[in-house]
C-alpha positions in Angstrom: 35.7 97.6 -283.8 38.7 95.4 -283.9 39.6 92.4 -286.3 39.4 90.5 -283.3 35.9 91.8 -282.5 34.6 90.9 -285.3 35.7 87.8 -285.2 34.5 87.1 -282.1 31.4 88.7 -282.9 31.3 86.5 -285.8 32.3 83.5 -284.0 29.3 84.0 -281.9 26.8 85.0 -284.0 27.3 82.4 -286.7 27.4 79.8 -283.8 23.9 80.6 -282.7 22.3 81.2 -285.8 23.4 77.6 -287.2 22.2 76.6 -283.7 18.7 78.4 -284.5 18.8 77.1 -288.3 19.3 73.4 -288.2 20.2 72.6 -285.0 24.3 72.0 -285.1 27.1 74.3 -285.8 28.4 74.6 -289.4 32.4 73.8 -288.1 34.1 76.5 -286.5 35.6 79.0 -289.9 32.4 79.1 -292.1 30.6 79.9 -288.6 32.9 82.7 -288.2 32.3 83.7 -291.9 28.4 83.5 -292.0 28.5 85.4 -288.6 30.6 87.9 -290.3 28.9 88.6 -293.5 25.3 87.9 -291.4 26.5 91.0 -289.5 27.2 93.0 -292.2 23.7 92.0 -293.7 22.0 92.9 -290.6 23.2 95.9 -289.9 22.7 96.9 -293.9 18.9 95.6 -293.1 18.9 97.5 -289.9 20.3 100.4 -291.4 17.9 100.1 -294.6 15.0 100.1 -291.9 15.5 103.7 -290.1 17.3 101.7 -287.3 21.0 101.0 -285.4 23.3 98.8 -287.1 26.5 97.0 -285.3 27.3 99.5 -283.4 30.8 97.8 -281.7 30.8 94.7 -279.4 27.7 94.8 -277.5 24.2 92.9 -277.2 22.3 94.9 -279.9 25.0 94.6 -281.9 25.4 90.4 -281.9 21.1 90.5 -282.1 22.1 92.3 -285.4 24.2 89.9 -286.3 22.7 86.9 -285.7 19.6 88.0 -287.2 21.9 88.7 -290.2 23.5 85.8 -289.7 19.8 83.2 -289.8 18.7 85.0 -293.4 22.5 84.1 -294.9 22.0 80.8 -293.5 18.5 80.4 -294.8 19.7 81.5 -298.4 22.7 79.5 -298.1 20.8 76.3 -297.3 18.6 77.2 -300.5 21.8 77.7 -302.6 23.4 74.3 -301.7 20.3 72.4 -301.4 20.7 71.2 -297.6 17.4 71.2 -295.1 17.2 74.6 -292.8 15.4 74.0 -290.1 
């Protein structure tokens, strides 16, 4: 996949997960950011677990991520000390 894939990937991904964590968007470069490194946690996780990680730009793929994308968000709310959800 592209940069610009992942980007977008991450764009997306990191939107909805803040969306799912607490509600409103963490500004538009640290969503692109979390979605990034929540879609390389995923798919390690998915991976781990006998399953498909991101496999390129499709709808698996962003579930992936955004799954990825809510546990970085739930540990970086712990870090930092802001409320998740």
């Amino acid at each position: 996949m592209s940069i610009i894939g992942w980007l977008i990937l991450g764009l997306i991904a990191g939107f909805i997960a803040s969306k799912i964590v607490n509600a409103q968007g963490q500004g538009i470069v640290l969503d692109i950011v979390l979605g990034i490194v929540g879609a390389l946690v995923g798919g390690f996780i998915f991976d781990a677990a006998g399953g498909a990680g991101v496999t390129g730009f499709n709808l698996w793929s962003l579930l992936v991520a955004i799954i990825g994308s809510i546990i970085v968000l739930i540990l970086y709310h712990a870090l930092t000390g802001r409320r998740a959800f």
